[in-house]
KOLKOL-285377 format. One record per atom (N, C-alpha, C): residue number from 1; residue in three letters; y, x, z. Coordinates in steps of 0.02 Angstrom, whole numbers, plus 50000, padded with zeros to 5 digits. Atoms other than C-alpha are relative to their C-alpha. Layout:
(node NUM, ala, (Y, X, Z))
...
***
This chain:
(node 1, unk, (50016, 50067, 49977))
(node 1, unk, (47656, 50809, 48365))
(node 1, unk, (49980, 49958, 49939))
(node 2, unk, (50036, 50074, 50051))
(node 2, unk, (47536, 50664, 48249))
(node 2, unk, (50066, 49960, 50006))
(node 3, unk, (49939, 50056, 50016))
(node 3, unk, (47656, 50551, 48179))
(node 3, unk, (49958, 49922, 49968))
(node 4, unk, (50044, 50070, 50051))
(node 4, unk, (47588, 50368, 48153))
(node 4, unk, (50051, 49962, 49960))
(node 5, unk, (49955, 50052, 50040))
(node 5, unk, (47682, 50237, 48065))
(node 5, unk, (49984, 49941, 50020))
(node 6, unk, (50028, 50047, 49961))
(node 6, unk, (47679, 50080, 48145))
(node 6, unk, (50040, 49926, 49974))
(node 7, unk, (49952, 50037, 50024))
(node 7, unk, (47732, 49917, 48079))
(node 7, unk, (49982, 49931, 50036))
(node 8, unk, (49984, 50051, 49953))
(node 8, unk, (47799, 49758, 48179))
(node 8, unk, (49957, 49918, 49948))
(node 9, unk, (50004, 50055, 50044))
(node 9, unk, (47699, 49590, 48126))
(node 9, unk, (49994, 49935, 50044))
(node 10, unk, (49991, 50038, 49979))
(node 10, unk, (47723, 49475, 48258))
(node 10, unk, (50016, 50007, 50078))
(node 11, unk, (49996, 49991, 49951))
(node 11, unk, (47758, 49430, 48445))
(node 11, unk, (49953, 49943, 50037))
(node 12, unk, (50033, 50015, 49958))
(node 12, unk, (47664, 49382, 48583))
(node 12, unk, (50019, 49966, 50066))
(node 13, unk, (49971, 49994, 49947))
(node 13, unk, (47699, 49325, 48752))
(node 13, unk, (49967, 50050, 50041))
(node 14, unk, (50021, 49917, 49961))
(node 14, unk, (47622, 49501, 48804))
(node 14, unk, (50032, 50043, 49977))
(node 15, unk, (49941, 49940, 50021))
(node 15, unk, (47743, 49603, 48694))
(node 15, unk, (49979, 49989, 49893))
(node 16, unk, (49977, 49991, 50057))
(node 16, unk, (47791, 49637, 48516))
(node 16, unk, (49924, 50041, 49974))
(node 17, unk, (50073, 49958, 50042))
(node 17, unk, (47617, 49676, 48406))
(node 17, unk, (50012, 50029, 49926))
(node 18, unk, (49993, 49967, 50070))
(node 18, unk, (47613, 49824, 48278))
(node 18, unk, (49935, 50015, 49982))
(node 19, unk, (50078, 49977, 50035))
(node 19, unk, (47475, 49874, 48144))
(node 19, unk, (50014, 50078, 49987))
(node 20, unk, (49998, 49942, 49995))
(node 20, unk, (47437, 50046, 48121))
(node 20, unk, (49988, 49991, 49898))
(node 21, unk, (50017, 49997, 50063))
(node 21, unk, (47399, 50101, 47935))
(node 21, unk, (49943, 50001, 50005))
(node 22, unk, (50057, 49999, 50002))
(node 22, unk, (47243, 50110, 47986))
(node 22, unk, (49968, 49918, 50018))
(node 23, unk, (50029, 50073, 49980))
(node 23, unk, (47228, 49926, 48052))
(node 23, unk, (49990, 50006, 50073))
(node 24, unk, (50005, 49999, 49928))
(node 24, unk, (47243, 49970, 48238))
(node 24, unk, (50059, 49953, 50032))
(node 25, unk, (49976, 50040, 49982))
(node 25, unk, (47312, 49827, 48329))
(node 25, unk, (50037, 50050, 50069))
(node 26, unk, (49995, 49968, 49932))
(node 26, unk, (47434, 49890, 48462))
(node 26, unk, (50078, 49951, 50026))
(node 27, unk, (49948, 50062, 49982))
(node 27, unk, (47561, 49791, 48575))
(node 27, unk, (50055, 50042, 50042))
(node 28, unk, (49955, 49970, 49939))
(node 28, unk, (47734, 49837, 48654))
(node 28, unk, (50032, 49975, 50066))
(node 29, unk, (49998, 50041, 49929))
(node 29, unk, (47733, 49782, 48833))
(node 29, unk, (50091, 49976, 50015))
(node 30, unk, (49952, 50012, 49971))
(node 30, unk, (47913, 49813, 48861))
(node 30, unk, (50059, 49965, 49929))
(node 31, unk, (49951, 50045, 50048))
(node 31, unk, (47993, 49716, 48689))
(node 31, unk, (50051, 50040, 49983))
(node 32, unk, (49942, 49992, 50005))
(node 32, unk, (48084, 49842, 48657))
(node 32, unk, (50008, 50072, 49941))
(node 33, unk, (50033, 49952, 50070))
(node 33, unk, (48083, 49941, 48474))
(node 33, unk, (50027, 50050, 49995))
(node 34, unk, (49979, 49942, 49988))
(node 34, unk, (48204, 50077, 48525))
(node 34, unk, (49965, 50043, 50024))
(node 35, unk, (50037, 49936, 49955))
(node 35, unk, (48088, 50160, 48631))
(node 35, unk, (49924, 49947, 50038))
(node 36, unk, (50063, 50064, 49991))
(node 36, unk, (47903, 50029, 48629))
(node 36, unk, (49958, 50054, 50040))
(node 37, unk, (50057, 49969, 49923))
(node 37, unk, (47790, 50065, 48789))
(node 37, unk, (49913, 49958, 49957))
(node 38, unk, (50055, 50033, 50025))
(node 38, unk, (47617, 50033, 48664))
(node 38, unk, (49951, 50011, 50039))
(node 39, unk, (50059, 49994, 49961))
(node 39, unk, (47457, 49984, 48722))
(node 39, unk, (49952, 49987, 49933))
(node 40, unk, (50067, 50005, 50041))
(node 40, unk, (47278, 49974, 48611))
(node 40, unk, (50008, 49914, 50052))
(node 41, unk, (50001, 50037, 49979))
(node 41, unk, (47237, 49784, 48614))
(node 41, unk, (49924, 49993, 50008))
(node 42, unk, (50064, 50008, 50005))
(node 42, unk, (47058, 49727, 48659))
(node 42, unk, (49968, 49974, 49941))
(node 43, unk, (50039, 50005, 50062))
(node 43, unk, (46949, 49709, 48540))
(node 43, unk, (50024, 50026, 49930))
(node 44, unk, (49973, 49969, 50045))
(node 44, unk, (47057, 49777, 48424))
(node 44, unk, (50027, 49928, 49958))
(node 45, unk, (50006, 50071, 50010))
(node 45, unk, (47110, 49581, 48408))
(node 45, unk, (50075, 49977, 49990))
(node 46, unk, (49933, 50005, 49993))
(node 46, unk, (47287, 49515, 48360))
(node 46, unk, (50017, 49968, 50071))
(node 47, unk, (50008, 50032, 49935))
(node 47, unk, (47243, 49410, 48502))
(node 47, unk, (50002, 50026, 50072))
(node 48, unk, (49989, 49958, 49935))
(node 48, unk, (47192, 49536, 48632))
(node 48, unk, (50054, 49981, 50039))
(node 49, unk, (49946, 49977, 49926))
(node 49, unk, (47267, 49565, 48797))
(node 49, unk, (50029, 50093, 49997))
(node 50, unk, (49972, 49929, 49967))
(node 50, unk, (47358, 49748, 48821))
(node 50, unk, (49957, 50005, 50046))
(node 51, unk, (50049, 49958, 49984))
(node 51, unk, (47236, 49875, 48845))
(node 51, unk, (50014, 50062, 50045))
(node 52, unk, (49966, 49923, 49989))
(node 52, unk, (47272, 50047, 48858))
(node 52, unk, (50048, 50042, 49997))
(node 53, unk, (49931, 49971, 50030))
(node 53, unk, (47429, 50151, 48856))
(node 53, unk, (49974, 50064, 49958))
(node 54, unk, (50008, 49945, 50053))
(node 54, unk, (47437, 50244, 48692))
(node 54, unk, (50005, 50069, 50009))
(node 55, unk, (49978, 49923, 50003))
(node 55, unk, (47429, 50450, 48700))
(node 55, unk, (50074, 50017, 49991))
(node 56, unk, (49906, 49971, 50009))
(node 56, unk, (47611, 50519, 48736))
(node 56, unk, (49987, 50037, 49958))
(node 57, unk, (49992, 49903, 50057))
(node 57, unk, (47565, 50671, 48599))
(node 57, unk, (50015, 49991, 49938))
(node 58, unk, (50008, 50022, 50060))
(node 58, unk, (47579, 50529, 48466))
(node 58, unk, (50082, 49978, 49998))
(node 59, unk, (49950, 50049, 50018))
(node 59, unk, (47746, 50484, 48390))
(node 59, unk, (49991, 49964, 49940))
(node 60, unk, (50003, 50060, 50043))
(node 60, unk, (47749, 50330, 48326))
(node 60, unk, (50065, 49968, 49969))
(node 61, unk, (49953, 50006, 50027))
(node 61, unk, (47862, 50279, 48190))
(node 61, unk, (50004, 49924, 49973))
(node 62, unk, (49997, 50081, 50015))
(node 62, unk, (47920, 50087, 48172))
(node 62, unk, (50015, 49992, 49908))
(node 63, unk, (49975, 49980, 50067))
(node 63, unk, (47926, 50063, 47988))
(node 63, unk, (49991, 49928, 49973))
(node 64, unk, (50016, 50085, 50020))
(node 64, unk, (47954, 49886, 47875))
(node 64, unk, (49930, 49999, 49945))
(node 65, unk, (50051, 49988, 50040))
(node 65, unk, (47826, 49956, 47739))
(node 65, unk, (49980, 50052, 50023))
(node 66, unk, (50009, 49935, 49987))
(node 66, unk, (47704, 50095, 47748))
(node 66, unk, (50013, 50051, 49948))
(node 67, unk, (49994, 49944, 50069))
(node 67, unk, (47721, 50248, 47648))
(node 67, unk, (49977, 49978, 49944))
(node 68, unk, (50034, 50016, 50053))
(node 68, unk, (47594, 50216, 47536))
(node 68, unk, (50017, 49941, 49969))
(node 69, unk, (49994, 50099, 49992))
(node 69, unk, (47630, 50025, 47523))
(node 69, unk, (50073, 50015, 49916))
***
């Protein structure tokens, strides 16, 4: 299983928004960082609305820095 790294940089009143290392905006509908239900946001926008639900094949890892960082 792809492992992303995903890090928390603000909230929404649509859910909790993480950045990818890559700069992929993605939001967690259900607020909840034990176990985040992500979606892709439109436009790829901090703004967006919850898009799409993310691929189950991906685990995603909440992290305060990234690796590299």
């Amino acid at each position: 299983m792809q492992k992303v790294e995903i890090k928390l940089i603000g909230s929404e009143i649509n859910g909790d928004i993480y950045v990818t290392k890559k700069g992929t905006y993605l939001c967690d509908v259900d607020f909840n960082p034990n176990n985040p239900y992500l979606h892709t946001m439109t436009r790829n926008d901090f703004d967006g609305e919850p898009n799409i639900p993310v691929r189950d094949d991906i685990d995603f890892v909440i992290v305060d820095k990234f690796s590299d960082e």
